[in-house]
Wavefront OBJ file of the C-alpha trace (Angstrom):
o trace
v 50.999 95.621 138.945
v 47.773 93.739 138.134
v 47.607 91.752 134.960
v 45.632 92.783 132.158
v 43.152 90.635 130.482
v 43.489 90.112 127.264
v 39.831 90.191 126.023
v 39.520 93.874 127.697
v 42.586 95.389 126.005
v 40.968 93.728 122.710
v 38.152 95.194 123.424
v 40.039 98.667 124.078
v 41.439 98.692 121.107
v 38.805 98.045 118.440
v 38.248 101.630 116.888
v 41.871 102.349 117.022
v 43.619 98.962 116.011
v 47.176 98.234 117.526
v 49.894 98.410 115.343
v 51.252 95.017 117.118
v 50.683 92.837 120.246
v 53.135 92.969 123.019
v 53.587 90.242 125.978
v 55.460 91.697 128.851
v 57.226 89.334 131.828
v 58.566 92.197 133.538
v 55.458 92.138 136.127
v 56.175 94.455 139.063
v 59.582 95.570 137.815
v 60.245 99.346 137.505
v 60.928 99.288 133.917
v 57.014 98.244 133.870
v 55.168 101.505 133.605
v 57.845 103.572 131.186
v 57.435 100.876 129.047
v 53.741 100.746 129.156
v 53.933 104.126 128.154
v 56.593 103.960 125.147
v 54.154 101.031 123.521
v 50.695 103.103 124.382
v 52.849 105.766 122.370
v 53.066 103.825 119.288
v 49.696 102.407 119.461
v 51.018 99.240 120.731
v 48.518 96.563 122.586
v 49.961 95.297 125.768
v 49.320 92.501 128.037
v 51.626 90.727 131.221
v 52.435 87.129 131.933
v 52.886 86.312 135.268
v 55.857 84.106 134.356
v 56.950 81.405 131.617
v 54.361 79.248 131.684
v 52.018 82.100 131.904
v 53.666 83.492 129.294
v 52.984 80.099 127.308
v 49.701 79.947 127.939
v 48.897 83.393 126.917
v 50.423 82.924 123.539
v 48.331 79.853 122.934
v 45.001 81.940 123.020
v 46.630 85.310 121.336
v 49.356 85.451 118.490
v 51.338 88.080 119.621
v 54.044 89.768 117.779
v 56.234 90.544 120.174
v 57.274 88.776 123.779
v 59.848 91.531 126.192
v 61.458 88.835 128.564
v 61.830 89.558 132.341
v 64.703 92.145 133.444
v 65.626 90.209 136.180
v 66.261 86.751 134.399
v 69.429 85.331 132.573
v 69.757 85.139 128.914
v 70.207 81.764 129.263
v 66.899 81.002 130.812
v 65.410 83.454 128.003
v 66.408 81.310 125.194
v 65.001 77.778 127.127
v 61.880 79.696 127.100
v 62.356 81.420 123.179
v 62.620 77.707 122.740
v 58.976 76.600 123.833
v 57.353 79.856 122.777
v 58.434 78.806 119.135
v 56.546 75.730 119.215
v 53.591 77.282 120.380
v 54.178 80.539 117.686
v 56.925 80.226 115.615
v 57.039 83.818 113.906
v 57.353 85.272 117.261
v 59.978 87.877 117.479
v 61.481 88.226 121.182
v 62.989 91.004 122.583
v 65.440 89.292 125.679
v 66.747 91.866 128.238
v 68.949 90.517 131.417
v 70.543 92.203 134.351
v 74.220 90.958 132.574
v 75.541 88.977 129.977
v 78.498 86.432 128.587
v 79.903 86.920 125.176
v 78.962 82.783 124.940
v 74.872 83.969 125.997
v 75.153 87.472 123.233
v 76.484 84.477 120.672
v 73.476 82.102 121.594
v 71.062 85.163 121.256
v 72.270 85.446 117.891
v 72.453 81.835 116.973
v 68.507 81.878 118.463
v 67.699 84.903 116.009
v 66.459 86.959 119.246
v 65.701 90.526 117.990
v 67.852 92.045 120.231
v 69.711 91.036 123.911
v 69.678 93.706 125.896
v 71.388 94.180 129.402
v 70.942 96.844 132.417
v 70.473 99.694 132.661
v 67.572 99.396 130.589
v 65.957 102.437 128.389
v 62.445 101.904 128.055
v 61.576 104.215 125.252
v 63.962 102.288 123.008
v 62.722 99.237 124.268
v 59.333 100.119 123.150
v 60.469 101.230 119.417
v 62.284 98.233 118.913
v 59.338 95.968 119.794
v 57.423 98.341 116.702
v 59.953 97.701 114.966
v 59.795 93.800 115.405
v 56.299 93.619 114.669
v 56.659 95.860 111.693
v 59.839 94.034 109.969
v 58.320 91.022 108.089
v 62.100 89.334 107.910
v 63.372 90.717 111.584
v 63.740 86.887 111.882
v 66.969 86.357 109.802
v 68.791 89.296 109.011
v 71.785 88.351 110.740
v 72.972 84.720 109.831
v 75.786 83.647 112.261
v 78.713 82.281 109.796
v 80.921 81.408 112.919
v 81.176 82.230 115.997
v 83.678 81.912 119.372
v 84.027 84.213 122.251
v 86.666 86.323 120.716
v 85.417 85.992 116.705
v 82.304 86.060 115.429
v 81.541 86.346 111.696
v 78.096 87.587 110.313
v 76.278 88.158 107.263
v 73.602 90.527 107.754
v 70.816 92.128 105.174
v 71.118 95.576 103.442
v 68.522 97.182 105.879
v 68.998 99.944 108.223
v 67.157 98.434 110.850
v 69.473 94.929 110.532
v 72.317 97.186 111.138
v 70.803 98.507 114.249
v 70.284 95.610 115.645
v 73.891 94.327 114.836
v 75.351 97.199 116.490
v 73.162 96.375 119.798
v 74.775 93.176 119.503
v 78.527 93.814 119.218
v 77.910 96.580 122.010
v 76.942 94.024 124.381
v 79.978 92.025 123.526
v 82.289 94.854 124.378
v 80.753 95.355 127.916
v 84.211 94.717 128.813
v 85.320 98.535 127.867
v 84.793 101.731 129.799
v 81.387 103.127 128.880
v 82.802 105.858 127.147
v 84.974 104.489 124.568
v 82.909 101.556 123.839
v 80.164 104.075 122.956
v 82.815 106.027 120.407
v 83.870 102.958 119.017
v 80.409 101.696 117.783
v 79.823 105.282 116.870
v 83.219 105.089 114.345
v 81.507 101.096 113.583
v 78.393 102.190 112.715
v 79.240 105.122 110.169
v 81.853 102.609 108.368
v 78.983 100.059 108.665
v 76.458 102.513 107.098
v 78.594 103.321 104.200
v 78.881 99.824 103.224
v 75.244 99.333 103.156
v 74.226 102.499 101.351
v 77.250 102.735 99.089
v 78.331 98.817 98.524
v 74.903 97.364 99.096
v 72.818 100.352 98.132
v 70.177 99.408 100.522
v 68.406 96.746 97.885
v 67.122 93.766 99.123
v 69.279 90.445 98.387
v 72.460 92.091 98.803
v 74.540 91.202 102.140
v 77.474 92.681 103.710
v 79.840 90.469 105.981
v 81.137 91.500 109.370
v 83.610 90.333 111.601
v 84.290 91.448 115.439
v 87.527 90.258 116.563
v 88.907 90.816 120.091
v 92.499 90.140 120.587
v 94.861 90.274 124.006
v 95.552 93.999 123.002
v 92.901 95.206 120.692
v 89.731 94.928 119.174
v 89.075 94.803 115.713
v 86.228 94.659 112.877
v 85.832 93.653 109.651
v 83.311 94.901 107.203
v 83.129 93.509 103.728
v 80.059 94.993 101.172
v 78.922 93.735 97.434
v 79.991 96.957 95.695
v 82.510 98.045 93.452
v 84.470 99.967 95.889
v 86.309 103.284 95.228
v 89.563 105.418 94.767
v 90.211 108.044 97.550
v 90.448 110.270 94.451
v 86.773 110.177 93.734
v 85.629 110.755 97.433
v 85.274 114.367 96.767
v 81.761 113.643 98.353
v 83.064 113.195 102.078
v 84.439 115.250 104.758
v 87.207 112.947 104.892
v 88.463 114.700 101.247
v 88.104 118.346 102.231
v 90.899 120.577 102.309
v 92.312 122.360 105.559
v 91.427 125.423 104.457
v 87.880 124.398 103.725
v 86.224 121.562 106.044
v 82.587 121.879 104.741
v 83.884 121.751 101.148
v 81.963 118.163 100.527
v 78.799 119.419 101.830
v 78.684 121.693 98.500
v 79.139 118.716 96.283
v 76.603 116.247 97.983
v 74.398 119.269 97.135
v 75.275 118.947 93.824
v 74.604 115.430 93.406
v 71.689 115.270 95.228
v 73.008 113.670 97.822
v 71.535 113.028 101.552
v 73.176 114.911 104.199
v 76.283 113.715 105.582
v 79.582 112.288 104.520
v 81.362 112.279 108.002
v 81.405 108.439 108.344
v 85.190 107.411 107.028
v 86.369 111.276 109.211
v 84.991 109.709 112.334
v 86.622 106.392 112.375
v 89.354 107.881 111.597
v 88.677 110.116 114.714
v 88.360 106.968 117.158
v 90.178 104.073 116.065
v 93.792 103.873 115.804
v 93.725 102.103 112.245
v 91.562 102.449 109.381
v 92.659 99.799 106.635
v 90.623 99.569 103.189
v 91.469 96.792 100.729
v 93.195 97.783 97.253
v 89.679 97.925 95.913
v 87.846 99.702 98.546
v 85.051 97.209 99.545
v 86.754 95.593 102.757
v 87.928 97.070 105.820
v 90.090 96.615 108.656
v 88.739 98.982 112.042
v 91.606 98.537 114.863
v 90.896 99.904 118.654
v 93.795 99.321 120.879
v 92.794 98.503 124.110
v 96.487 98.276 125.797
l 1 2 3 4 5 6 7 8 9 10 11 12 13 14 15 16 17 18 19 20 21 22 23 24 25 26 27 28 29 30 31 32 33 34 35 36 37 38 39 40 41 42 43 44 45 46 47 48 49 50 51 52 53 54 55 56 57 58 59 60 61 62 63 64 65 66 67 68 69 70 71 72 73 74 75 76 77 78 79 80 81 82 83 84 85 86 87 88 89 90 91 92 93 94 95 96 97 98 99 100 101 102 103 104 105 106 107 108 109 110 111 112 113 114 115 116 117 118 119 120 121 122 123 124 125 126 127 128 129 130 131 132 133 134 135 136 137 138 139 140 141 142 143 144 145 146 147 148 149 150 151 152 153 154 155 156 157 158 159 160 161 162 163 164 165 166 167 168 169 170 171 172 173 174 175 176 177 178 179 180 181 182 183 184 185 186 187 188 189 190 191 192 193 194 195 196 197 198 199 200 201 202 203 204 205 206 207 208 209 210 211 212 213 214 215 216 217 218 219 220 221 222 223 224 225 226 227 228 229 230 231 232 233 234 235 236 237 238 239 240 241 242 243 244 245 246 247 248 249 250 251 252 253 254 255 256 257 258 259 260 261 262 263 264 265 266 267 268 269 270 271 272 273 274 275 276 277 278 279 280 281 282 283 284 285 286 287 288 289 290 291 292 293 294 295
């Protein structure tokens, strides 16, 4: 696939201005064309680097928001080349995708504030949101702060957004890759509703407020640890969730979130419950324990 120049997609794209700039090294790989289509879809300018120092050199003549690594190259050699691109633009988010991965390369793509690490098979539509999304995101740089971090336990701290939580999630996936497809993808189902509720109910989405999270995998289980800012609850006043209603009536809650005004949904705590084999909340309500037995 020919390169594009970068004056003549400027050019292109003068009466309609890009929402961002996009620097692709996945020249004459198949994930090349559906993912020129998912960024033409959100108005996305797009040009391709014939390799790193390519890559390099086009960033020094165009600030780019976003640079999509190569497909076919390890994480490792990603993050040498996150490294230069830095020094040449430092705000530059990077989105690294690799035909595999190592819990120790997912930890160093975290420590390296990549926007997300993602492995094969590859989806190019969500590729291509997630690059908007970079570009978008003024602080897609350091929502997640490692605290600590080993193959088997890593502890975060990670902003009140939605997005941040996303991109957590994307994370921890790839550090299951371990588990069968299946229950890995019901697990950070049951991770992300219990993750949700601590950002809209503990943290209430406001800026400045952080919630903690811990993935833990043991010789028999895996386990994580959310901790959020709020006040917690009493199971007595979740009349509000699904996880509340009576036997006899199992949409009861949906009534009362009408009643308070309250956003669809309220399903969260019912479908970890659903998928993990312990659900442990602290006395006060703002920590929990999610357990997955894996033998």
């Amino acid at each position: 696939m020919p390169a594009r120049d970068s004056a003549a997609t400027e050019q292109a794209t003068v009466s309609t201005p890009a929402v961002c700039r996009v620097l692709l090294l996945c020249k004459g790989h198949q994930l090349g064309k559906p993912l020129e289509d998912g960024l033409t879809k959100r108005n996305c300018a797009f040009d391709y680097a014939a390799g790193s120092a390519d890559a390099l050199r086009h960033l020094r003549h165009v600030p780019y928001n976003v640079v999509i690594t190569d497909p076919t190259t390890s994480v490792d050699e990603d993050l040498a080349l996150l490294a230069e691109m830095r020094g040449v633009r430092p705000g530059v988010r990077v989105i690294v995708l690799a035909p595999h991965s190592t819990p120790e390369e997912i930890i160093a793509a975290l420590r390296a504030r990549v926007f997300i690490c993602k492995t094969a098979p590859f989806d190019a539509d969500e590729i291509a949101a997630y690059a908007e999304q970079a570009a978008l995101t003024s602080d897609s740089l350091v929502g997640i702060e490692v605290l600590s971090a080993r193959r088997d336990w890593v502890s975060m701290r990670i902003n009140s957004q939605i997005l941040t939580a996303e991109r957590l999630i994307v994370f921890l996936t790839e550090l299951q890759t371990s588990l069968p497809e299946a229950p890995r993808e019901e697990l950070m189902m049951a991770f992300r509703e219990i993750l949700m509720n601590a950002l809209e109910h503990g943290a209430e989405f406001r800026p400045g407020k952080v919630v903690d999270v811990a993935a833990i995998r043991t010789a028999r289980s895996i386990v994580f640890y959310v901790h959020d800012p709020g006040a917690g609850f009493h199971w007595e006043a979740l009349q509000h969730a699904a996880v509340a209603n009576p036997d006899d009536d199992l949409m009861r809650h949906i009534e009362v979130r009408d009643q308070k005004n309250m956003r669809p949904g309220g399903f969260g705590i019912l479908i970890a419950k659903g998928v993990v084999n312990e659900l442990i909340y602290s006395e006060v309500g703002n920590e929990v324990l999610m357990i997955k037995y894996t033998a």
